[in-house]
FIKOLZA-1660 file (N, C-alpha, C; in steps of 0.1 Angstrom, whole numbers, plus 5000, padded with zeros to 4 digits):
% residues 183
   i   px   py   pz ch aa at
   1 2077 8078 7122  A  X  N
   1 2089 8083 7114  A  X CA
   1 2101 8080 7123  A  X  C
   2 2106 8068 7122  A  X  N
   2 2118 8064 7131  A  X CA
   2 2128 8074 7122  A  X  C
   3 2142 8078 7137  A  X  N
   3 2147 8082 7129  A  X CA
   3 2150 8097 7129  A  X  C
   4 2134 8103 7128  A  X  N
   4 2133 8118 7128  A  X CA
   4 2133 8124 7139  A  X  C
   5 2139 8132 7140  A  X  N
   5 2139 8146 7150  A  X CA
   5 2129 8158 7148  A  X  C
   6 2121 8152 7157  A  X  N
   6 2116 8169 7161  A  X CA
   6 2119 8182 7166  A  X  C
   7 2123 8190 7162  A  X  N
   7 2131 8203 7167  A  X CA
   7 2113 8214 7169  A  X  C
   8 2116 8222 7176  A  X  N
   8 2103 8228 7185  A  X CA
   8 2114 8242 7182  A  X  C
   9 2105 8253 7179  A  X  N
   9 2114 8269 7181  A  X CA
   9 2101 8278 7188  A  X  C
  10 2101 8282 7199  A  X  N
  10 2091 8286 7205  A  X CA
  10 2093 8300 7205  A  X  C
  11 2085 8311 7204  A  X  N
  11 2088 8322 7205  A  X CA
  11 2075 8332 7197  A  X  C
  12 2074 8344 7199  A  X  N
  12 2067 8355 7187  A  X CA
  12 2067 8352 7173  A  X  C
  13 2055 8358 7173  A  X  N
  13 2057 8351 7156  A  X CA
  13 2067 8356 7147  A  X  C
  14 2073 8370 7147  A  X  N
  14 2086 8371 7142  A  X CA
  14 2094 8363 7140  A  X  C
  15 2097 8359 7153  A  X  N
  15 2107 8347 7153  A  X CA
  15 2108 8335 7147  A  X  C
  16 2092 8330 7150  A  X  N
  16 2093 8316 7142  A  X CA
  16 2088 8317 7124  A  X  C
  17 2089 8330 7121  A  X  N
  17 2081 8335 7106  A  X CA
  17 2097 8334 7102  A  X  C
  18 2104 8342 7105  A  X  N
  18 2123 8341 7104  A  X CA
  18 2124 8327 7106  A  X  C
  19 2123 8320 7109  A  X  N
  19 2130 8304 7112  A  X CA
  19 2119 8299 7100  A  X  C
  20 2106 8298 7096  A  X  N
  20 2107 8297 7080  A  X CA
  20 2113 8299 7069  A  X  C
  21 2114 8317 7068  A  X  N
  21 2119 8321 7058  A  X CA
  21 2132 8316 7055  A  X  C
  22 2137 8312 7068  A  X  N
  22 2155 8309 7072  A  X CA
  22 2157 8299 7064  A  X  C
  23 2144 8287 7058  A  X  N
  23 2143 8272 7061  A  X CA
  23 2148 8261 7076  A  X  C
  24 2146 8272 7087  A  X  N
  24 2151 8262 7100  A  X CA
  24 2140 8260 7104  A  X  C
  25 2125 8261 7100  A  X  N
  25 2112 8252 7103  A  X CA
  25 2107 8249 7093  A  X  C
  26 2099 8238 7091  A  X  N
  26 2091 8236 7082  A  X CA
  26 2073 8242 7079  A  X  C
  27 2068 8247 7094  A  X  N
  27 2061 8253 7092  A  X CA
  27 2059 8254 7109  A  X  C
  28 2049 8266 7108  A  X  N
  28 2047 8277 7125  A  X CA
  28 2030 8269 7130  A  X  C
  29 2029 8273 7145  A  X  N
  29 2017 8270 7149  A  X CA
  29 2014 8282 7151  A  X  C
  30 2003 8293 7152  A  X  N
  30 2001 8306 7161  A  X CA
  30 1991 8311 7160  A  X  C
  31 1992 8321 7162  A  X  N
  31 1979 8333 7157  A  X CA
  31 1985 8342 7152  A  X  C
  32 1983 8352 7142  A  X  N
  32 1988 8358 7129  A  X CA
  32 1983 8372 7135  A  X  C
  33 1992 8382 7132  A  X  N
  33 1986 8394 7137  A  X CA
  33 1980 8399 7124  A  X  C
  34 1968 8408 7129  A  X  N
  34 1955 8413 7122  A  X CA
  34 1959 8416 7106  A  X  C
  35 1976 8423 7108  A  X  N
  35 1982 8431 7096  A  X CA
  35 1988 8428 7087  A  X  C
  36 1986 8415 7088  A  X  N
  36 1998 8406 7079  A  X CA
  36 1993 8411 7068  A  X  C
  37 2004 8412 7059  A  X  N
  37 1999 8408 7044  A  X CA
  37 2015 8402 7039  A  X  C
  38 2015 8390 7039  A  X  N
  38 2030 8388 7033  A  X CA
  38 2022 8377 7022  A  X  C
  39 2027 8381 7010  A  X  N
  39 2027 8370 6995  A  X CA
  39 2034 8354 7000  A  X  C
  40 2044 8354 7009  A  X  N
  40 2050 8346 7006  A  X CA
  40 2045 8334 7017  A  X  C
  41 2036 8337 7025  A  X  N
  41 2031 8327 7034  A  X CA
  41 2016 8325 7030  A  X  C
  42 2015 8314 7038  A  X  N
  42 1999 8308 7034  A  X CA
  42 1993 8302 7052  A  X  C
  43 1983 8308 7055  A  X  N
  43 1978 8301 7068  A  X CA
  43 1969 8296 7063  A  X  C
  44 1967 8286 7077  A  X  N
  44 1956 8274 7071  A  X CA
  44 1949 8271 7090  A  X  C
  45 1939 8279 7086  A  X  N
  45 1926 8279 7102  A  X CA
  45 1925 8266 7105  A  X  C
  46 1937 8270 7125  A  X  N
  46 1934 8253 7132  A  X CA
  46 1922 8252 7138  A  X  C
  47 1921 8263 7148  A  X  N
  47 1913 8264 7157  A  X CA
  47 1913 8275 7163  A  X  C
  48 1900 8282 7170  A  X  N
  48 1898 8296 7177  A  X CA
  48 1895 8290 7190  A  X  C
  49 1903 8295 7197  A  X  N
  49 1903 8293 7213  A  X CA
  49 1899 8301 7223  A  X  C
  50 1893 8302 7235  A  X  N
  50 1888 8309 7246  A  X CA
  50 1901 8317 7251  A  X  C
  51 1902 8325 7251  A  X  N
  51 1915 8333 7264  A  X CA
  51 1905 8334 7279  A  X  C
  52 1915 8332 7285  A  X  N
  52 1915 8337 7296  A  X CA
  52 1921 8340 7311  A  X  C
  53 1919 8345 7316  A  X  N
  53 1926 8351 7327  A  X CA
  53 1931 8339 7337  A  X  C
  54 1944 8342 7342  A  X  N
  54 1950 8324 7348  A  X CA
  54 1956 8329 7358  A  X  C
  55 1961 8327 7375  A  X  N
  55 1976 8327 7381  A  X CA
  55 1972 8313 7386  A  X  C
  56 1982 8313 7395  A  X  N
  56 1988 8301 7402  A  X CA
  56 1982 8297 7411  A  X  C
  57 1975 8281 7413  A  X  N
  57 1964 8273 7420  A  X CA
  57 1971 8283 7436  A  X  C
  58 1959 8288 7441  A  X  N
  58 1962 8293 7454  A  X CA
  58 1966 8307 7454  A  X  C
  59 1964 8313 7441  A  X  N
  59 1964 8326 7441  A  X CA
  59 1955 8336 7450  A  X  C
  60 1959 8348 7458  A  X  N
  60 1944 8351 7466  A  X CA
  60 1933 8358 7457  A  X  C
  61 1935 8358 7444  A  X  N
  61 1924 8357 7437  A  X CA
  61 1917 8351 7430  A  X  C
  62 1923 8336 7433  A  X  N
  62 1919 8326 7427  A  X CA
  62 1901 8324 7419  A  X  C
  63 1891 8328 7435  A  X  N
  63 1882 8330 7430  A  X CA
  63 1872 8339 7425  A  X  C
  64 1879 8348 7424  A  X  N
  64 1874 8366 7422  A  X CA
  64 1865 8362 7408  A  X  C
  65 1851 8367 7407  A  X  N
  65 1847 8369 7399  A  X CA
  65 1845 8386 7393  A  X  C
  66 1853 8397 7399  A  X  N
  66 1853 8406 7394  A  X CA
  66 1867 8414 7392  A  X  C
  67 1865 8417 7379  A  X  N
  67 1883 8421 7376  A  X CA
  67 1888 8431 7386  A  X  C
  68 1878 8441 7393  A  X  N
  68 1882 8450 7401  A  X CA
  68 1898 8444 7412  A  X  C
  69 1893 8428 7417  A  X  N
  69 1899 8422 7423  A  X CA
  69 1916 8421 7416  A  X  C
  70 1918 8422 7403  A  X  N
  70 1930 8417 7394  A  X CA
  70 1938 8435 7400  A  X  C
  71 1934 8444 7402  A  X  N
  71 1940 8453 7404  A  X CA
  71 1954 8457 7409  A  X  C
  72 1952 8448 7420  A  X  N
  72 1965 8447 7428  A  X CA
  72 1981 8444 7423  A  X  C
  73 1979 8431 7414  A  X  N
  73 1984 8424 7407  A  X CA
  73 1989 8429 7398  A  X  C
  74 2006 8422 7396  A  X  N
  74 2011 8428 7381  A  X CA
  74 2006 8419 7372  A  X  C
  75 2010 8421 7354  A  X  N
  75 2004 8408 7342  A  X CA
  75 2014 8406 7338  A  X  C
  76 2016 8395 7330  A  X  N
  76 2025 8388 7321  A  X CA
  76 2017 8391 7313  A  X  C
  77 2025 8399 7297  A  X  N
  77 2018 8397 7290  A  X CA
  77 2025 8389 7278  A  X  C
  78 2020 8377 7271  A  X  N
  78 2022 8373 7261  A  X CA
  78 2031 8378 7241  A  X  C
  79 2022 8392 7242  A  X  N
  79 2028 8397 7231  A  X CA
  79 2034 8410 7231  A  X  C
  80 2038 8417 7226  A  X  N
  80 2044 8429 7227  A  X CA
  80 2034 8444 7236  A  X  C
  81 2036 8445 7244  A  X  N
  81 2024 8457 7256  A  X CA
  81 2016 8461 7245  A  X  C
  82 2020 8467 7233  A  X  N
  82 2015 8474 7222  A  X CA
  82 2006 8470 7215  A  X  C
  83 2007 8455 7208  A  X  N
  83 1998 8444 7208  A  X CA
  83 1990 8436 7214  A  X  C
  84 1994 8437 7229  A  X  N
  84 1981 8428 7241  A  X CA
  84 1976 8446 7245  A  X  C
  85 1985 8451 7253  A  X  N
  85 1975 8459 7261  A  X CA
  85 1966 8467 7257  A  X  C
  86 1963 8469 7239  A  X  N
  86 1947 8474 7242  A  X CA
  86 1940 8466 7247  A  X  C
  87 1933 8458 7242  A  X  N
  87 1926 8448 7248  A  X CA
  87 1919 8442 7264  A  X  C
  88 1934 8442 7270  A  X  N
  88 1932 8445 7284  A  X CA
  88 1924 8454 7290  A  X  C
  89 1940 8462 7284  A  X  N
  89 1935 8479 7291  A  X CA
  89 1916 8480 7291  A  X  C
  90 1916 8474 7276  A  X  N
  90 1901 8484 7275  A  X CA
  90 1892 8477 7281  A  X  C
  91 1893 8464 7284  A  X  N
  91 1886 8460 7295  A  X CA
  91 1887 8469 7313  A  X  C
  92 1897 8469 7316  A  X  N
  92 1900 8478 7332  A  X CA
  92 1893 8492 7326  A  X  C
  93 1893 8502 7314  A  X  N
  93 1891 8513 7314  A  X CA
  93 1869 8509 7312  A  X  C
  94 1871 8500 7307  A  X  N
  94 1854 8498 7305  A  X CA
  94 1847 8498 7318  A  X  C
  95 1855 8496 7326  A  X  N
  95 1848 8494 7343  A  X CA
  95 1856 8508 7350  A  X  C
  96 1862 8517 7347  A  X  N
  96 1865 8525 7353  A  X CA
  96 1880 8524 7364  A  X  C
  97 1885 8513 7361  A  X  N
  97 1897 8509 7367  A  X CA
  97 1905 8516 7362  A  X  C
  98 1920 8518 7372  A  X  N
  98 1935 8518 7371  A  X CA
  98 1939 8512 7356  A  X  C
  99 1948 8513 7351  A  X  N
  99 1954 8504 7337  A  X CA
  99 1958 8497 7344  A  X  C
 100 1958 8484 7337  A  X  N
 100 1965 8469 7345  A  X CA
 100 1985 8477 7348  A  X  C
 101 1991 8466 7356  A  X  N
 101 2006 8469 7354  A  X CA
 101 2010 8454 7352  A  X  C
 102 2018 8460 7340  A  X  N
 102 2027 8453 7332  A  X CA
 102 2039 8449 7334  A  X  C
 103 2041 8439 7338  A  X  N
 103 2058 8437 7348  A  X CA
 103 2063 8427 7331  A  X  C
 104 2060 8415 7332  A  X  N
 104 2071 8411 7325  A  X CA
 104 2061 8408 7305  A  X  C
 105 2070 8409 7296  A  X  N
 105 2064 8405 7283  A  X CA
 105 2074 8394 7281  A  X  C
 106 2065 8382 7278  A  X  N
 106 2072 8368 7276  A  X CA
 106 2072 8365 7260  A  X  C
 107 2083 8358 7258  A  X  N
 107 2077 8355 7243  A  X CA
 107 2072 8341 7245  A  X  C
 108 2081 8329 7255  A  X  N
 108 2071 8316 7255  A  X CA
 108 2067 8311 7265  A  X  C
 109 2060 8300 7262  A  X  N
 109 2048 8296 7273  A  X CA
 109 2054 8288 7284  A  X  C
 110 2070 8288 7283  A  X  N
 110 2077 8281 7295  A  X CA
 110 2076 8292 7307  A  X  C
 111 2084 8302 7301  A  X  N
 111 2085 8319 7308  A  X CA
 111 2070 8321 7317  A  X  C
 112 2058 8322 7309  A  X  N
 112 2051 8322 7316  A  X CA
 112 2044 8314 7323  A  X  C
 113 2046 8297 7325  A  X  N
 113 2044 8291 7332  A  X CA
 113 2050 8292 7350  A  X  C
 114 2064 8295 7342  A  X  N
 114 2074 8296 7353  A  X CA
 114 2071 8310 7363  A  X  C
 115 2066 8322 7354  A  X  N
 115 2066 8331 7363  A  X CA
 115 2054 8328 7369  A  X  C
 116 2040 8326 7366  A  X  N
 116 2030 8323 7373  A  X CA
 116 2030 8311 7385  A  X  C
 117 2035 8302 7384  A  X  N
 117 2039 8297 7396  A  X CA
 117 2051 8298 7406  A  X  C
 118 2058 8310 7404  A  X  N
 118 2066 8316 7413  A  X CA
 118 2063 8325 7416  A  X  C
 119 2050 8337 7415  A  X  N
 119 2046 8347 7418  A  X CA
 119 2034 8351 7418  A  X  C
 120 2031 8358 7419  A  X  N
 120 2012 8367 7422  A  X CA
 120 2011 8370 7411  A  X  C
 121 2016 8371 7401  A  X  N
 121 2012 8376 7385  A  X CA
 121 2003 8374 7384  A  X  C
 122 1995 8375 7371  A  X  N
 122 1986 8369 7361  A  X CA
 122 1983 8371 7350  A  X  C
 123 1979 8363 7343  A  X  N
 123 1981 8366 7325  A  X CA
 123 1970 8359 7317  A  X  C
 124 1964 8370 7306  A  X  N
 124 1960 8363 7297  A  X CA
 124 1966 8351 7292  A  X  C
 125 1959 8344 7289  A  X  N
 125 1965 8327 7281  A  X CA
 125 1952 8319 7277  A  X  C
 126 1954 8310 7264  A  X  N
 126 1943 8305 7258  A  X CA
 126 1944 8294 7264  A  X  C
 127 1932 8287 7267  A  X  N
 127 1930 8272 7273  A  X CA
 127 1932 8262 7267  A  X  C
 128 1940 8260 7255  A  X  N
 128 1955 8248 7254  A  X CA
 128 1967 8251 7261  A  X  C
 129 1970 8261 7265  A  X  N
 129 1979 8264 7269  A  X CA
 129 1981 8262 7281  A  X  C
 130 1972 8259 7289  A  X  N
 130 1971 8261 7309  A  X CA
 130 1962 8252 7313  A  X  C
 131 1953 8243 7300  A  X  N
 131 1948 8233 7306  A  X CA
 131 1954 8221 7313  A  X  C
 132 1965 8215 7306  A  X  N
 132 1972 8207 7312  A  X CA
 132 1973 8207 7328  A  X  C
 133 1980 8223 7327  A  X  N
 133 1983 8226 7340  A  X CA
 133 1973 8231 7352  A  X  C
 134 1963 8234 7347  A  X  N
 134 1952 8237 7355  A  X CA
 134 1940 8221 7363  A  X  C
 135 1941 8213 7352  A  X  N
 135 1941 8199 7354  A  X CA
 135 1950 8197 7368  A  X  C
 136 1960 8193 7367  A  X  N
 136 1974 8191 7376  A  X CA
 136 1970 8201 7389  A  X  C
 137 1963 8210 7389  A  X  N
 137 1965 8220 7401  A  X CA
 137 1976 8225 7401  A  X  C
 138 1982 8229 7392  A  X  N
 138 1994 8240 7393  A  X CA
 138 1988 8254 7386  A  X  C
 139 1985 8259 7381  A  X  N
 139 1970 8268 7376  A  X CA
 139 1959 8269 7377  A  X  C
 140 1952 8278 7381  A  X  N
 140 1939 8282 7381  A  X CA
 140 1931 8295 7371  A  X  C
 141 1923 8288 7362  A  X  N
 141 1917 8303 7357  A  X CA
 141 1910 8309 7366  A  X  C
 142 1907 8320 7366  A  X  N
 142 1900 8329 7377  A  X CA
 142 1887 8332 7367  A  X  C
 143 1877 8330 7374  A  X  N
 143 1862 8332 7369  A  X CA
 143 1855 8346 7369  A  X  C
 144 1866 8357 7360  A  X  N
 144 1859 8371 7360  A  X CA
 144 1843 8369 7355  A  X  C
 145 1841 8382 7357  A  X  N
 145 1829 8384 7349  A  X CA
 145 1834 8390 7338  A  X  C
 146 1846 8389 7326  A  X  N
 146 1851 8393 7317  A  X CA
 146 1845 8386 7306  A  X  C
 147 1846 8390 7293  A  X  N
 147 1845 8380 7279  A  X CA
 147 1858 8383 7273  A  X  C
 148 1864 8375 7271  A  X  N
 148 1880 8379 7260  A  X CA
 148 1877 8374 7247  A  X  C
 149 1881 8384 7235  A  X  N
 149 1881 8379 7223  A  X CA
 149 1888 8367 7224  A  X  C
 150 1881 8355 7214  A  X  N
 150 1888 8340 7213  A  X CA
 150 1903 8343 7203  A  X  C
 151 1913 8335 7204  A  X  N
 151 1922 8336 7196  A  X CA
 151 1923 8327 7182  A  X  C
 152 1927 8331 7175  A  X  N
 152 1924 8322 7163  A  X CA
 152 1943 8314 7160  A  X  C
 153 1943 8305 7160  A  X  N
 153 1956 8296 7154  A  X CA
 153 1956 8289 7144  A  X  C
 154 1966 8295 7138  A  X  N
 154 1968 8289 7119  A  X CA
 154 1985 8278 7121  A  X  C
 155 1983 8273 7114  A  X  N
 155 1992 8265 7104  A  X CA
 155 1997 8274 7095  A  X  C
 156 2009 8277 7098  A  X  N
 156 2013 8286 7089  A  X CA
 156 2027 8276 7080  A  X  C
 157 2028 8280 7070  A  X  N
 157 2042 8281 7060  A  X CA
 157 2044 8285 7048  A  X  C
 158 2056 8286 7042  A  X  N
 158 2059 8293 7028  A  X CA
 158 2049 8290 7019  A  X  C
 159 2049 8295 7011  A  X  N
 159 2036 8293 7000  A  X CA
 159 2043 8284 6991  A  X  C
 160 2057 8285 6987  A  X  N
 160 2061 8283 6972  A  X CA
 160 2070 8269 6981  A  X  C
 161 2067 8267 6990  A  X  N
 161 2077 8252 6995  A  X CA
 161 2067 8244 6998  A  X  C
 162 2067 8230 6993  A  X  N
 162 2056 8222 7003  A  X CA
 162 2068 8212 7012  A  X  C
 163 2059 8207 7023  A  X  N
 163 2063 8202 7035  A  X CA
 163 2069 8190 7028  A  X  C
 164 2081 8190 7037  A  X  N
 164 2086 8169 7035  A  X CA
 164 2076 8163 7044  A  X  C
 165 2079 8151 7041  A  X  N
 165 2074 8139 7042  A  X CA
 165 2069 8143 7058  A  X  C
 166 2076 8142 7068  A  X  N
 166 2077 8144 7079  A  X CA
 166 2075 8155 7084  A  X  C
 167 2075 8165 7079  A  X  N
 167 2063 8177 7080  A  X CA
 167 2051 8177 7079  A  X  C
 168 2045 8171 7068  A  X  N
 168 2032 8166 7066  A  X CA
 168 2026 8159 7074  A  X  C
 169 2032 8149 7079  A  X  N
 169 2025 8138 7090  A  X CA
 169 2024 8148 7106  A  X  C
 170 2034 8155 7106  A  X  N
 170 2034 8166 7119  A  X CA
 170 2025 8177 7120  A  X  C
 171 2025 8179 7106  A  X  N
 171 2012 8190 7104  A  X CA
 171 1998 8185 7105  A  X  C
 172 1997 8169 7101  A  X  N
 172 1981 8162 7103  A  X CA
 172 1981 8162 7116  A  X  C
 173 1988 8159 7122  A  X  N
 173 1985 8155 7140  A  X CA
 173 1982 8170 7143  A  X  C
 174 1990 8178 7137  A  X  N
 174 1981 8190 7145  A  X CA
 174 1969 8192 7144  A  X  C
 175 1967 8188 7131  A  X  N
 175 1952 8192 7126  A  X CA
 175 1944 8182 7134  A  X  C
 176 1948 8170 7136  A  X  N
 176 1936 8162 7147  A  X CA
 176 1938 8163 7161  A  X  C
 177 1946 8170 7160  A  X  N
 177 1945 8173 7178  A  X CA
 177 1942 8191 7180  A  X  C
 178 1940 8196 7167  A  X  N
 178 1934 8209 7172  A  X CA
 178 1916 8208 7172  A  X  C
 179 1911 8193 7169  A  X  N
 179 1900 8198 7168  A  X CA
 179 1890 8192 7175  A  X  C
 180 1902 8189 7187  A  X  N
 180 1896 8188 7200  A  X CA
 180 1890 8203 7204  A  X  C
 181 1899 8215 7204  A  X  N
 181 1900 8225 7206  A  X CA
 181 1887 8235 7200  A  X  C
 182 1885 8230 7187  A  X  N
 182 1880 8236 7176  A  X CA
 182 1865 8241 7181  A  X  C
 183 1864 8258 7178  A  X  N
 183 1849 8260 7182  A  X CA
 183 1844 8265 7169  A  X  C
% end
Protein backbone atom coordinates (compact mmCIF):
# COMPACT_ATOMS: atom_id res chain seq x y z
CA UNK A 1 0.00 0.00 0.00
CA UNK A 2 2.29 2.82 -1.30
CA UNK A 3 1.45 5.82 -0.06
CA UNK A 4 -0.14 4.85 3.28
CA UNK A 5 0.64 5.80 6.66
CA UNK A 6 0.71 3.72 9.40
CA UNK A 7 -0.18 5.62 12.61
CA UNK A 8 0.44 3.17 15.94
CA UNK A 9 -1.60 4.64 19.34
CA UNK A 10 -0.12 2.61 22.09
CA UNK A 11 -1.65 2.70 25.36
CA UNK A 12 -4.63 0.83 27.86
CA UNK A 13 -7.31 -0.25 26.35
CA UNK A 14 -9.36 2.77 27.33
CA UNK A 15 -7.35 4.66 25.39
CA UNK A 16 -7.12 2.90 22.25
CA UNK A 17 -11.18 1.81 22.58
CA UNK A 18 -11.58 5.99 22.60
CA UNK A 19 -9.33 6.35 19.51
CA UNK A 20 -11.99 3.92 17.83
CA UNK A 21 -14.91 5.22 19.00
CA UNK A 22 -13.14 8.72 18.04
CA UNK A 23 -12.63 7.11 14.34
CA UNK A 24 -8.66 7.98 15.01
CA UNK A 25 -8.00 4.01 14.57
CA UNK A 26 -9.32 1.70 12.54
CA UNK A 27 -9.06 -1.09 14.79
CA UNK A 28 -7.13 -2.13 18.46
CA UNK A 29 -4.61 -5.10 19.12
CA UNK A 30 -5.07 -6.31 23.01
CA UNK A 31 -6.54 -8.18 25.60
CA UNK A 32 -10.12 -7.22 26.57
CA UNK A 33 -10.88 -6.98 30.20
CA UNK A 34 -13.08 -9.96 31.62
CA UNK A 35 -16.12 -7.17 31.89
CA UNK A 36 -16.69 -5.91 28.75
CA UNK A 37 -19.91 -5.81 27.52
CA UNK A 38 -20.08 -3.00 24.88
CA UNK A 39 -22.73 -3.68 21.75
CA UNK A 40 -20.74 -1.56 19.83
CA UNK A 41 -17.43 -3.52 19.48
CA UNK A 42 -16.68 -6.86 18.03
CA UNK A 43 -13.37 -8.98 19.06
CA UNK A 44 -11.97 -11.39 16.99
CA UNK A 45 -9.46 -14.17 19.01
CA UNK A 46 -5.60 -13.58 17.83
CA UNK A 47 -3.79 -15.48 20.07
CA UNK A 48 -3.31 -16.53 23.92
CA UNK A 49 0.08 -15.97 25.05
CA UNK A 50 2.42 -17.21 28.03
CA UNK A 51 3.14 -14.25 30.61
CA UNK A 52 5.89 -14.07 32.38
CA UNK A 53 8.16 -12.76 34.81
CA UNK A 54 11.15 -10.55 32.87
CA UNK A 55 14.14 -7.85 34.26
CA UNK A 56 17.06 -6.82 32.61
CA UNK A 57 19.89 -9.43 31.12
CA UNK A 58 22.10 -9.30 34.34
CA UNK A 59 19.59 -8.77 36.81
CA UNK A 60 20.82 -10.48 40.25
CA UNK A 61 17.92 -12.52 39.89
CA UNK A 62 18.26 -13.37 36.69
CA UNK A 63 18.39 -17.00 37.54
CA UNK A 64 16.14 -17.43 40.56
CA UNK A 65 13.88 -20.21 40.17
CA UNK A 66 11.87 -19.23 43.28
CA UNK A 67 9.67 -16.12 43.59
CA UNK A 68 10.75 -15.91 47.23
CA UNK A 69 13.92 -14.41 45.44
CA UNK A 70 11.56 -11.45 43.42
CA UNK A 71 10.91 -10.03 47.03
CA UNK A 72 13.38 -7.51 47.17
CA UNK A 73 12.46 -5.97 44.06
CA UNK A 74 9.98 -3.36 43.00
CA UNK A 75 7.27 -4.39 39.73
CA UNK A 76 6.17 -2.58 36.84
CA UNK A 77 2.94 -3.21 36.46
CA UNK A 78 1.36 -3.18 33.02
CA UNK A 79 -2.36 -2.49 33.88
CA UNK A 80 -4.08 -0.58 36.47
CA UNK A 81 -2.58 -2.12 40.40
CA UNK A 82 -6.42 -3.01 40.62
CA UNK A 83 -6.48 -5.02 37.50
CA UNK A 84 -2.79 -6.74 37.59
CA UNK A 85 -2.26 -6.96 41.30
CA UNK A 86 -4.64 -9.70 42.24
CA UNK A 87 -3.10 -12.04 40.33
CA UNK A 88 0.35 -11.38 41.41
CA UNK A 89 -0.38 -10.62 44.79
CA UNK A 90 -2.15 -14.06 44.89
CA UNK A 91 0.69 -15.73 43.78
CA UNK A 92 3.29 -14.01 46.70
CA UNK A 93 0.21 -14.63 49.28
CA UNK A 94 -0.01 -18.48 47.91
CA UNK A 95 3.64 -18.96 49.24
CA UNK A 96 3.31 -16.94 52.23
CA UNK A 97 5.22 -13.89 51.00
CA UNK A 98 5.23 -10.01 51.62
CA UNK A 99 2.75 -8.37 48.67
CA UNK A 100 4.98 -7.57 45.72
CA UNK A 101 5.81 -3.53 45.68
CA UNK A 102 4.48 -1.62 43.14
CA UNK A 103 6.66 1.34 42.07
CA UNK A 104 5.66 2.33 38.58
CA UNK A 105 2.08 1.34 36.38
CA UNK A 106 2.97 1.77 32.66
CA UNK A 107 0.49 2.01 30.07
CA UNK A 108 3.19 1.05 27.06
CA UNK A 109 5.57 -1.32 26.27
CA UNK A 110 8.29 1.52 25.53
CA UNK A 111 7.87 2.69 29.38
CA UNK A 112 8.43 -0.63 30.31
CA UNK A 113 11.19 -1.62 28.28
CA UNK A 114 12.91 1.50 29.33
CA UNK A 115 12.39 1.09 32.91
CA UNK A 116 13.61 -2.50 33.07
CA UNK A 117 16.72 -1.81 31.53
CA UNK A 118 17.54 1.09 33.62
CA UNK A 119 16.69 -0.49 36.90
CA UNK A 120 16.25 -3.73 39.21
CA UNK A 121 12.52 -3.75 38.48
CA UNK A 122 10.54 -6.48 37.17
CA UNK A 123 7.43 -7.11 35.46
CA UNK A 124 4.97 -9.33 34.25
CA UNK A 125 4.96 -9.23 30.27
CA UNK A 126 3.72 -11.74 27.58
CA UNK A 127 6.43 -13.34 25.33
CA UNK A 128 5.79 -11.14 22.09
CA UNK A 129 6.51 -8.57 23.89
CA UNK A 130 10.24 -9.24 25.34
CA UNK A 131 11.10 -11.77 23.01
CA UNK A 132 12.79 -9.62 20.59
CA UNK A 133 14.55 -8.31 23.40
CA UNK A 134 15.37 -11.22 25.33
CA UNK A 135 16.90 -12.67 21.96
CA UNK A 136 19.21 -9.39 21.80
CA UNK A 137 20.30 -9.97 25.49
CA UNK A 138 18.80 -6.90 26.74
CA UNK A 139 16.03 -9.07 28.79
CA UNK A 140 15.93 -11.97 30.56
CA UNK A 141 12.81 -13.98 31.69
CA UNK A 142 13.54 -15.42 35.09
CA UNK A 143 12.66 -19.19 35.41
CA UNK A 144 10.29 -19.11 38.62
CA UNK A 145 8.61 -21.97 39.69
CA UNK A 146 5.40 -19.85 38.95
CA UNK A 147 2.52 -20.69 36.24
CA UNK A 148 0.84 -17.25 35.05
CA UNK A 149 -2.54 -17.29 33.49
CA UNK A 150 -1.81 -17.00 29.49
CA UNK A 151 -3.17 -13.73 28.02
CA UNK A 152 -5.58 -13.75 25.43
CA UNK A 153 -5.34 -10.93 22.31
CA UNK A 154 -8.21 -9.90 20.14
CA UNK A 155 -8.54 -7.79 17.11
CA UNK A 156 -10.84 -5.58 18.18
CA UNK A 157 -13.21 -2.77 16.24
CA UNK A 158 -16.62 -1.08 15.80
CA UNK A 159 -19.12 -3.51 14.94
CA UNK A 160 -21.29 -1.23 12.56
CA UNK A 161 -17.83 0.18 10.54
CA UNK A 162 -15.98 -2.16 8.37
CA UNK A 163 -12.17 -1.57 7.81
CA UNK A 164 -10.82 0.36 4.60
CA UNK A 165 -8.99 -1.16 2.31
CA UNK A 166 -5.84 -0.63 4.24
CA UNK A 167 -7.05 -1.69 7.37
CA UNK A 168 -7.90 -4.92 6.11
CA UNK A 169 -4.55 -5.86 4.72
CA UNK A 170 -3.12 -4.60 8.27
CA UNK A 171 -5.41 -6.61 10.09
CA UNK A 172 -4.42 -9.88 7.84
CA UNK A 173 -0.80 -9.43 8.72
CA UNK A 174 -1.78 -9.54 12.12
CA UNK A 175 -3.55 -12.43 11.82
CA UNK A 176 -0.52 -14.30 10.15
CA UNK A 177 1.88 -13.14 12.35
CA UNK A 178 -0.14 -13.92 15.48
CA UNK A 179 -0.09 -17.41 14.59
CA UNK A 180 3.25 -17.81 15.12
CA UNK A 181 2.27 -17.04 18.64
CA UNK A 182 -0.91 -18.94 18.65
CA UNK A 183 -1.36 -21.84 21.36
Amino acid sequence: MPNTLLGIVDGPFATTVAALREGRADFAIGSVPPTLEAADLEKERLLSTDLVIVARQGHPATGSTNLADLCPYEWVVGARVADAEPAVASLFQERGLAQPRYAVQRDSSSALLHLLLESDMVAVASIPTVDTFCRYGMLSIIPTDVKLSPMIQYLIKLARRPLTTAASIVAAEFRKASRKYRR
